[in-house]
Every structure is written in structure tokens, then in C-alpha cells.
Steps between C-alpha positions, in 0.01 A plus 500: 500500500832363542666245318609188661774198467459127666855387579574170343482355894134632508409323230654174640260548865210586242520150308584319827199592653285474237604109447399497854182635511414348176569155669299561735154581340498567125452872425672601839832593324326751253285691816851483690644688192198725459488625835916476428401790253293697663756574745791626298215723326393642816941537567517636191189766510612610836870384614542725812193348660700183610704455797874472490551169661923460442699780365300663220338200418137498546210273526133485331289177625344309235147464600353196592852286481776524773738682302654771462608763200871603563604793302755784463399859337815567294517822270121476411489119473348290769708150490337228664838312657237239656119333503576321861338270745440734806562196743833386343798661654601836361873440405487411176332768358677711672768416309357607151586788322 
């Protein structure tokens, strides 16, 4: 298994849409982040599987939520640059490093 690094930016979409979905029905916010976590462990067990979607950067769906795990495989770290709302526009995670 690899290891893996959240950029400081994927923590910031993480706690935004958690707030969100925990507004929205108590106990959302933690399946969100479950589900969240299931995806970077099936990035991490198998990091070639995904699709490149924008340069090298490619993306695992988190299942059950419209997002999207954004993630770079650098040396033998995968670094998640982005946990993304797959109907927002693209740009500004395009931008992340």
C-alpha cells in the first residue's frame, strides 16, 4: 500500500461539505466522509485504476455522493489535491498543486 497526503485545500472541500451535509440531515456529514474514505483507500490500494481526467491528475468517485477524489501519484505518494463537487466547474481544482 501506498502512503498518501491530503493537501491543506482538500481538507478545506472535506469540512465544507461535511457542514453541508450535516445541515441537512444529522449524520449525513459523517456517511459523506465515510464513503469520503473509502475512496482514497480504494486510490490508494490501486492508483493506476483511475482515469486521468487533466494532466496527471486523476479521479476516484466517492460512492453514493457527487464527488469526486482528485489525486496525483508523486514518487510513491498518492496526494489527494481535491474532494470536488462533480457538477461545479472544473477550474479551480485545476489549479491545485
Amino acid at each position: 500500500m501506498r502512503e498518501f497526503l491530503l493537501r491543506p485545500a482538500t481538507v478545506a472541500d472535506l469540512r465544507k461539505a461535511y457542514r453541508w451535509y450535516e445541515g441537512e440531515r444529522t449524520g449525513l456529514g459523517e456517511e459523506f466522509l465515510r464513503a469520503v474514505r473509502l475512496a482514497i483507500g480504494n486510490v490508494v490500494g490501486a492508483p493506476m485504476a483511475y482515469a486521468v481526467v487533466h494532466r496527471e491528475t486523476r479521479r476516484a468517485l466517492v460512492p453514493r455522493f457527487p464527488y469526486g477524489v482528485f489525486y496525483r501519484i508523486i514518487d510513491e505518494t498518492v496526494v489527494i489535491v481535491a474532494c470536488y463537487h462533480l457538477h461545479r466547474k472544473p477550474a479551480s481544482w485545476k489549479r491545485r498543486r
